[in-house]
C-alpha positions in Angstrom: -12.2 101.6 68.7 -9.6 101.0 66.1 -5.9 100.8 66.1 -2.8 99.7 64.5 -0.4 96.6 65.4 2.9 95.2 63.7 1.9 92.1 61.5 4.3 90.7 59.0 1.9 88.9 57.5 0.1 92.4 56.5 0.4 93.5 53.2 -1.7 96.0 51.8 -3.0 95.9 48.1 -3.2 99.4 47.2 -1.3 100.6 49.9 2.5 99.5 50.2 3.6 102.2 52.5 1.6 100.6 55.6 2.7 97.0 54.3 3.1 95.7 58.0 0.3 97.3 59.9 -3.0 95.6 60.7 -5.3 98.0 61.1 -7.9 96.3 64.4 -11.2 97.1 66.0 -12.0 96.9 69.3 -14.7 97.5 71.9 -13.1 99.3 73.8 -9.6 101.0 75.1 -9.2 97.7 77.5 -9.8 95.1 74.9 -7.7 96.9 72.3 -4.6 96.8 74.6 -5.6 92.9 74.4 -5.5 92.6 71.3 -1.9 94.8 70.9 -0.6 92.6 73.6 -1.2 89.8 71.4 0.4 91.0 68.6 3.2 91.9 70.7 3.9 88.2 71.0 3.9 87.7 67.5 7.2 87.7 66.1 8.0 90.5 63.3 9.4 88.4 60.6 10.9 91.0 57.7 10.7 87.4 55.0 7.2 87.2 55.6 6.5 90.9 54.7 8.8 90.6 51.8 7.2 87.5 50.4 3.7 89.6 51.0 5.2 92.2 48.6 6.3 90.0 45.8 3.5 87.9 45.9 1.3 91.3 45.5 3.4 92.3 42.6 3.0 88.8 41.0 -0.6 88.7 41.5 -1.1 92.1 39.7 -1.5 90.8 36.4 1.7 92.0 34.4 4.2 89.4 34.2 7.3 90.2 36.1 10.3 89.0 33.6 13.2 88.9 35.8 14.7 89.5 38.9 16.5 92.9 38.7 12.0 94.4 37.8 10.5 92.3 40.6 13.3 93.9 42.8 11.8 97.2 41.1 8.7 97.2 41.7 8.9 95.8 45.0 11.7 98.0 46.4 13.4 95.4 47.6 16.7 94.4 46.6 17.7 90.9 45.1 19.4 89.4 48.4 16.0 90.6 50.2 13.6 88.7 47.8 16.1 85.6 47.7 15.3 85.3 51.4 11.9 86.2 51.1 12.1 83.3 48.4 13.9 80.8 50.9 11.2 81.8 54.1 8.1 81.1 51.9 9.3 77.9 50.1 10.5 76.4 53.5 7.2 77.7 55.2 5.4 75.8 52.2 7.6 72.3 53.0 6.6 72.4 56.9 2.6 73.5 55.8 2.6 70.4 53.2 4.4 68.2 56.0 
Protein backbone atom coordinates (compact mmCIF):
# COMPACT_ATOMS: atom_id res chain seq x y z
CA UNK A 1 0.00 0.00 0.00
CA UNK A 2 1.19 3.46 -0.56
CA UNK A 3 0.25 6.85 0.72
CA UNK A 4 1.04 10.35 1.26
CA UNK A 5 2.04 12.26 4.73
CA UNK A 6 3.09 15.95 5.53
CA UNK A 7 6.99 16.19 5.75
CA UNK A 8 8.75 19.46 5.74
CA UNK A 9 11.73 18.02 5.16
CA UNK A 10 10.24 16.73 1.55
CA UNK A 11 11.23 18.40 -1.25
CA UNK A 12 10.89 17.01 -4.51
CA UNK A 13 13.51 17.46 -7.37
CA UNK A 14 11.47 17.65 -10.43
CA UNK A 15 8.39 18.10 -8.79
CA UNK A 16 7.93 21.41 -6.66
CA UNK A 17 4.17 21.27 -6.57
CA UNK A 18 4.19 18.22 -3.92
CA UNK A 19 7.28 19.84 -2.11
CA UNK A 20 5.97 18.65 1.38
CA UNK A 21 4.52 15.18 0.73
CA UNK A 22 6.38 11.96 1.40
CA UNK A 23 5.08 9.67 -0.63
CA UNK A 24 5.14 5.94 1.91
CA UNK A 25 4.72 2.27 1.45
CA UNK A 26 3.14 0.11 3.59
CA UNK A 27 2.03 -3.54 4.13
CA UNK A 28 -0.90 -2.90 4.72
CA UNK A 29 -4.04 -0.44 5.56
CA UNK A 30 -3.11 -1.02 9.54
CA UNK A 31 0.52 -0.31 9.23
CA UNK A 32 0.04 2.57 6.97
CA UNK A 33 -2.22 4.43 9.55
CA UNK A 34 1.17 3.75 11.76
CA UNK A 35 3.17 5.18 9.75
CA UNK A 36 0.64 8.48 9.13
CA UNK A 37 0.25 8.50 12.88
CA UNK A 38 3.86 9.08 13.04
CA UNK A 39 4.09 11.70 10.88
CA UNK A 40 1.40 13.25 12.54
CA UNK A 41 3.76 13.93 15.45
CA UNK A 42 6.17 15.39 13.42
CA UNK A 43 5.93 18.99 13.50
CA UNK A 44 5.24 20.84 9.93
CA UNK A 45 7.97 23.38 9.91
CA UNK A 46 7.23 25.91 6.69
CA UNK A 47 11.58 27.02 7.24
CA UNK A 48 12.43 23.61 6.65
CA UNK A 49 10.47 23.30 3.37
CA UNK A 50 11.67 26.62 2.25
CA UNK A 51 15.29 25.88 2.85
CA UNK A 52 14.45 22.45 0.86
CA UNK A 53 13.45 24.72 -2.02
CA UNK A 54 16.39 27.06 -2.20
CA UNK A 55 18.81 24.49 -1.56
CA UNK A 56 17.15 22.58 -4.76
CA UNK A 57 17.48 25.78 -6.80
CA UNK A 58 21.21 26.19 -5.68
CA UNK A 59 22.01 22.73 -6.36
CA UNK A 60 20.69 22.97 -10.04
CA UNK A 61 23.70 24.15 -11.55
CA UNK A 62 22.99 27.89 -12.71
CA UNK A 63 24.30 30.27 -10.30
CA UNK A 64 21.59 32.20 -8.58
CA UNK A 65 23.05 36.02 -8.53
CA UNK A 66 20.94 37.70 -6.11
CA UNK A 67 18.20 37.61 -3.95
CA UNK A 68 15.18 39.23 -5.73
CA UNK A 69 15.98 35.49 -8.74
CA UNK A 70 16.45 33.02 -5.91
CA UNK A 71 13.04 34.46 -4.62
CA UNK A 72 12.03 33.80 -8.46
CA UNK A 73 12.71 30.79 -8.97
CA UNK A 74 11.71 29.55 -5.70
CA UNK A 75 8.32 31.39 -5.38
CA UNK A 76 9.08 32.45 -2.31
CA UNK A 77 9.39 35.93 -1.31
CA UNK A 78 12.61 37.61 0.32
CA UNK A 79 11.25 37.65 4.02
CA UNK A 80 10.35 33.85 3.41
CA UNK A 81 13.94 32.80 2.35
CA UNK A 82 15.49 35.15 5.13
CA UNK A 83 13.79 32.82 7.61
CA UNK A 84 14.43 29.82 5.70
CA UNK A 85 18.08 31.30 5.82
CA UNK A 86 17.90 31.87 9.74
CA UNK A 87 16.19 28.06 10.45
CA UNK A 88 18.88 26.28 8.46
CA UNK A 89 22.01 28.24 9.72
CA UNK A 90 20.74 27.78 13.43
CA UNK A 91 19.78 24.06 12.71
CA UNK A 92 23.56 23.84 11.30
CA UNK A 93 25.02 25.57 14.83
CA UNK A 94 22.97 22.97 17.12
CA UNK A 95 24.04 19.87 14.45
CA UNK A 96 27.85 21.01 14.68
CA UNK A 97 27.34 21.52 18.62
Amino acid sequence: MCGHVADSSAVQPDDPLHDGLRRVTACCEAHLEQIRAAYRQRPFVQEELWAGKIGRVLMSGRPVLSLTELACRTGLDEPDIRRAIAWHNERRRRLDG
